[in-house]
C-alpha positions in Angstrom: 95.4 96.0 87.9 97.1 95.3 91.5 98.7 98.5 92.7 101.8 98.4 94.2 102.5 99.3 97.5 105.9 98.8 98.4 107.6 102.2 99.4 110.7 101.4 97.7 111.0 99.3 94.2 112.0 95.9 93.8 115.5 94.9 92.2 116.1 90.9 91.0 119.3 90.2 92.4 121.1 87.1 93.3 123.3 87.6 96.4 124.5 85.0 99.0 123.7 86.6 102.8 124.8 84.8 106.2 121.5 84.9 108.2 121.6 84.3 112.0 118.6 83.9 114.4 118.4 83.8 117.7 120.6 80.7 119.1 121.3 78.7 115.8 123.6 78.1 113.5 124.2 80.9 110.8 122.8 79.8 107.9 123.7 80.8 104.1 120.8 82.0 102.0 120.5 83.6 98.4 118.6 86.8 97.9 115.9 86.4 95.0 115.0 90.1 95.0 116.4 93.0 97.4 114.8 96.9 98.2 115.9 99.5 100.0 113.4 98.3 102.9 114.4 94.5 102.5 114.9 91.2 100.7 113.5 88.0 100.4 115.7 85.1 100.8 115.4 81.5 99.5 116.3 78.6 100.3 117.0 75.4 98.4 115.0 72.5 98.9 117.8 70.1 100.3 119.2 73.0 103.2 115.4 72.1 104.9 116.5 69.9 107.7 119.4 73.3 108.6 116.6 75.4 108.8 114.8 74.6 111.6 115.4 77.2 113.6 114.4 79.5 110.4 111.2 77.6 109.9 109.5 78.8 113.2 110.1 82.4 113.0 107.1 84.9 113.3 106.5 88.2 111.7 108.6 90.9 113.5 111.1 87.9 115.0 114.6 89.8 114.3 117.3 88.4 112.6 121.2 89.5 111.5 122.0 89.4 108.0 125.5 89.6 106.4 126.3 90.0 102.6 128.5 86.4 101.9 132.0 86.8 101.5 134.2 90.5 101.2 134.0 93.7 100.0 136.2 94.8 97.3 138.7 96.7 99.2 139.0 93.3 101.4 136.9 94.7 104.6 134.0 92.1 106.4 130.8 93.2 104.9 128.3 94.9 108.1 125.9 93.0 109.8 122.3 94.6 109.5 119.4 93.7 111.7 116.1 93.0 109.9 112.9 91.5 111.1 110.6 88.8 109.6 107.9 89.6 107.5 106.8 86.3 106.3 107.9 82.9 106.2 107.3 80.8 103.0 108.0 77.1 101.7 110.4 78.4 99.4 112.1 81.1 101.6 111.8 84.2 103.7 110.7 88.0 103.5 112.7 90.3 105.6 112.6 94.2 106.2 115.6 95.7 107.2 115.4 98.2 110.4 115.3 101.1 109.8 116.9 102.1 112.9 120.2 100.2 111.9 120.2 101.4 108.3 120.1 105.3 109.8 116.5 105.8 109.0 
């Protein structure tokens, strides 16, 4: 059996987050799993050519994340800084600094 070393646990959930990097275009993601430490975003296989910028990335390359859409009292969601952990054909791993989420 693999043991599991992720500090916090793992929770399959399907959220649509804004991701901007560096100079390019925001682009919209879906979360496939999320943590309190970070996420790993997909993408679909047609949103390749608006990825380029995404593509390229390196582990520790920051990025700004943003839950799609409002919160339910009407206020813009917060941006949150995370940094790349890896880049995959199928999407992205993130952690989220812990500097920015007041840890």
């Amino acid at each position: 059996m693999i043991e599991e070393r992720r500090r916090h646990p793992r929770i399959p959930m399907t959220v649509n987050v804004v991701v901007s990097a560096g100079e390019g275009e925001p682009v919209t993601l879906t979360t496939n799993d999320i943590s309190g430490g970070g996420a790993f975003l997909r993408w679909e296989e047609g949103q390749k050519p608006d990825l380029r910028g995404l593509l390229e990335l390196e582990s520790d390359d920051e990025l700004m994340l943003q839950v799609f859409g409002l919160l339910g009292d009407g206020d813009e969601p917060p941006k949150v800084r995370a940094q790349v952990v890896r880049v995959h054909d199928d999407g992205i791993a993130v952690r989220f600094d812990p500097e920015a989420m007041g840890g």
